[in-house]
C-alpha positions in Angstrom: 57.7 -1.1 -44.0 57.0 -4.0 -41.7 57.8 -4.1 -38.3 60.7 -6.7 -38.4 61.9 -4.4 -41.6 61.6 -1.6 -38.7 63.2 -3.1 -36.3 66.2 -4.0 -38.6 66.9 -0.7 -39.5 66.9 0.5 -35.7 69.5 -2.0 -34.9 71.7 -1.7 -37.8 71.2 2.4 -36.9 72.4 2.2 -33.2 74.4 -0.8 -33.8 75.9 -1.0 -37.0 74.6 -4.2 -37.9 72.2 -6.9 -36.5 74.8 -8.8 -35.7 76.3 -6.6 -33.3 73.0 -5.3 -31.4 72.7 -9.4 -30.8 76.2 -9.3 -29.4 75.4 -5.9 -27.1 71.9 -7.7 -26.3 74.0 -11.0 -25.4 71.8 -13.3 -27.8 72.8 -15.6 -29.9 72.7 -13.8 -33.9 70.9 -16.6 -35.4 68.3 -15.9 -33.0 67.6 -12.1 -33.8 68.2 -13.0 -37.3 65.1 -15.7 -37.5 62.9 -13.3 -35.3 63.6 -10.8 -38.0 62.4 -13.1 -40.6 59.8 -15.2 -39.3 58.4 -12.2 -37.2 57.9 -10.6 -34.1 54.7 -12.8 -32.9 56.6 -15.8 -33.7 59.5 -15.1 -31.0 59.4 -15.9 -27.6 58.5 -13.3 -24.9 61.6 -13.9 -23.1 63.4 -12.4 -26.8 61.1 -9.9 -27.3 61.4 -8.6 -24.2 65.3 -8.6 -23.9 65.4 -6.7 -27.3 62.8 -4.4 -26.4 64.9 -3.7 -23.9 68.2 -3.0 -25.2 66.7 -0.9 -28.3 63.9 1.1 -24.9 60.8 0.7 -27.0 57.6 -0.8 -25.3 56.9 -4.2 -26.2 53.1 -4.6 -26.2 53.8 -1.6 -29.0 56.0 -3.9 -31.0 53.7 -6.7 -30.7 50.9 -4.7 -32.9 53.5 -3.4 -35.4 54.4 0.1 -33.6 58.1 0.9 -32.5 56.9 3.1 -29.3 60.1 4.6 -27.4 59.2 4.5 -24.0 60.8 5.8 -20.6 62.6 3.7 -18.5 60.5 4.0 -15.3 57.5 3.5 -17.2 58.9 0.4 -18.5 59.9 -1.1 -15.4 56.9 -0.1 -13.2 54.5 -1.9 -16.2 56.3 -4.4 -18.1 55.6 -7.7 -17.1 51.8 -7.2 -16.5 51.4 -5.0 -19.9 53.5 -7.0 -21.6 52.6 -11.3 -20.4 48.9 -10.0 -20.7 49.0 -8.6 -23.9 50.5 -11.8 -25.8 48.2 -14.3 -24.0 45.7 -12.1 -25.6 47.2 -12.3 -29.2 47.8 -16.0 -29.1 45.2 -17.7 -31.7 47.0 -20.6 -33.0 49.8 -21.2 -30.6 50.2 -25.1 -29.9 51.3 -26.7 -26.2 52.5 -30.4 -27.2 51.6 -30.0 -31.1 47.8 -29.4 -30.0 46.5 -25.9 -31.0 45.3 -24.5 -27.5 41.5 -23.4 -26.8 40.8 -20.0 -25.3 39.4 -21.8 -22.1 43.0 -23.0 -22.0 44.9 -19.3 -22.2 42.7 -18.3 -20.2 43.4 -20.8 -17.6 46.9 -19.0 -17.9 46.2 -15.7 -18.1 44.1 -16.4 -14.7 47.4 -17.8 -13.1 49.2 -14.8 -14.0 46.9 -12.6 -12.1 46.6 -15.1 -9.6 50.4 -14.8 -9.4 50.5 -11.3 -9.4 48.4 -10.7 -6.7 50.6 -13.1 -4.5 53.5 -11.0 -5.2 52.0 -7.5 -4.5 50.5 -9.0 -1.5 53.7 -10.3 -0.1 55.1 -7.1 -1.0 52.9 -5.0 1.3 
């Protein structure tokens, strides 16, 4: 069974059908549905990470195939880091203006995530 497949079968379990886990999740149905068939990777973190949410599994698990529940405080103390540094990681082949990027350039990223990270525990302290 493939992840999507997965996935489709959790929703339609705790939901009743797709369509109604997009309503509970507040996204648009013809969004989860395409996400479901194009695949996981091919969705935007922003949607992974809202439907990751609503169903409580970890989302760097979903992004190598594996439905992982996880606990809430976990998920909130981790998330962003585990999650924004995991899919610049997995991202051979992604495009910015139609022009497949070069690893120099996510990692020009990924180093302004860190960068932006620190700021914010900085500030925090």
């Amino acid at each position: 069974m493939t992840t999507e497949e997965s996935l489709r079968q959790i929703m339609i379990q705790r939901y009743g059908s797709v369509k109604e886990f997009a309503t509970a999740a507040n996204m648009p149905c013809e969004t989860v549905y395409a996400i479901l068939k194009r695949g996981v990777l091919r969705a935007g973190l922003a949607n992974i990470i809202q439907i990751c949410e609503r169903l409580g599994i970890s989302a760097d698990g979903l992004a190598v195939g594996r439905i992982v529940p996880v606990d809430k405080d976990y998920r909130q103390k981790t998330e962003i880091e585990e999650v924004l540094h995991f899919f610049l990681g997995n991202l051979d082949g992604v495009t910015l203006d139609g022009i497949p990027m070069t690893q120099e350039e996510i990692q020009s990223i990924q180093d302004s995530i860190d960068s932006a990270l620190f700021l914010i525990r900085r500030k925090r302290q």
